[in-house]
N, C-alpha and C positions, 0 to 999 in steps of 0.2 A: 698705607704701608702694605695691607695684603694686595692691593694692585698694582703696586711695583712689584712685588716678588711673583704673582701671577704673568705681568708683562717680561718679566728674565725669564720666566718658564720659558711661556711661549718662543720668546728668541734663543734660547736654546736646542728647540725640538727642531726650528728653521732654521737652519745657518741663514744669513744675508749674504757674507763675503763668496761661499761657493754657491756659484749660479747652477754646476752640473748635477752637486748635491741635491740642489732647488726641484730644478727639473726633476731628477729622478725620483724623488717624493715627487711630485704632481703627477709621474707617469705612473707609479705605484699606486698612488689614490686613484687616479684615473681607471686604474686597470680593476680595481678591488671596488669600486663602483661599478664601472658595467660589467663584473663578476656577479656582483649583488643586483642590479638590474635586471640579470638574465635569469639568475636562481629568481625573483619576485615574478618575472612571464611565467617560467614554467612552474610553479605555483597558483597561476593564477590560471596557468591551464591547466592542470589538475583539477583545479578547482572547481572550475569549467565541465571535467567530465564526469568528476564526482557528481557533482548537480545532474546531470545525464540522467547517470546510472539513479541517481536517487530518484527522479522525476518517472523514471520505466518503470524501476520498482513496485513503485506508487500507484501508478497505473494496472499494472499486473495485480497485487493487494489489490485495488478495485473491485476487476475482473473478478479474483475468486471467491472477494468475501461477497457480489451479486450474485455469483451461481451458486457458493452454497446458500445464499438468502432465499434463491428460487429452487432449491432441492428442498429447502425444509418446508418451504410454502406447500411445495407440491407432497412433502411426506403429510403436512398438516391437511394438509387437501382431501387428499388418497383416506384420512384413518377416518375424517366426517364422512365423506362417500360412503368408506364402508360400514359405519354406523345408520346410513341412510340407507342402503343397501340391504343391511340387516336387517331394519325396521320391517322394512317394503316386502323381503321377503318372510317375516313373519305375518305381514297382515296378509302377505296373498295366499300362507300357508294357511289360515284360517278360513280364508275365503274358498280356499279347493275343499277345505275339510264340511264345512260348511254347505259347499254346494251339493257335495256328493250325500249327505246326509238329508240335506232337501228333495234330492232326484230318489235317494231310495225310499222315504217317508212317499213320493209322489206316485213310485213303482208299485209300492203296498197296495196304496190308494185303490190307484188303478186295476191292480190285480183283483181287488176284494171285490169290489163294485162291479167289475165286469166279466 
């Protein structure tokens, strides 16, 4: 029963006896199909440039998040340097204080003796 009443649908929405009517629904679908065909390209060229742009992006993000990697390496770098640096200069600062305190003990020395 519901397939009969679904087959009068359907010959309803078609006429059979007008063929012009006919045609003109098939140029209509026709036309509202590669309406929809063309809208689905250029979606799919979008889609196309979006992926582009996403892929630059991406790349670009790379680039910056390596150079701030290599600034902070280099700030990491640069603060042990100068902890090393430090060091070095205190141990040579004791060694100048050191030496001159040996040259004047050697000065004395010398002075008394001769």
């Amino acid at each position: 029963m519901a397939q009969r009443q679904e087959q009068k649908n359907l010959h309803q929405r078609h006429p059979q006896g007008n063929s012009e009517a006919l045609l003109s629904a098939y140029a209509q679908e026709s036309t509202k199909l590669q309406e929809t065909q063309n809208t689905a390209d250029e979606l799919l060229d979008m889609i196309g440039v979006l992926t582009g742009t996403v892929k630059e992006q991406n790349q670009s993000l790379k680039r910056i998040k390596r150079k701030v990697l290599d600034m902070v390496n280099q700030f990491e770098l640069s603060r042990t340097l100068l902890r090393v640096i430090e060091r070095r200069s205190h141990g040579d600062q004791l060694l100048i204080y050191g030496g001159i305190v040996f040259i004047l003990i050697l000065m004395v020395v010398l002075w008394w003796y001769f």
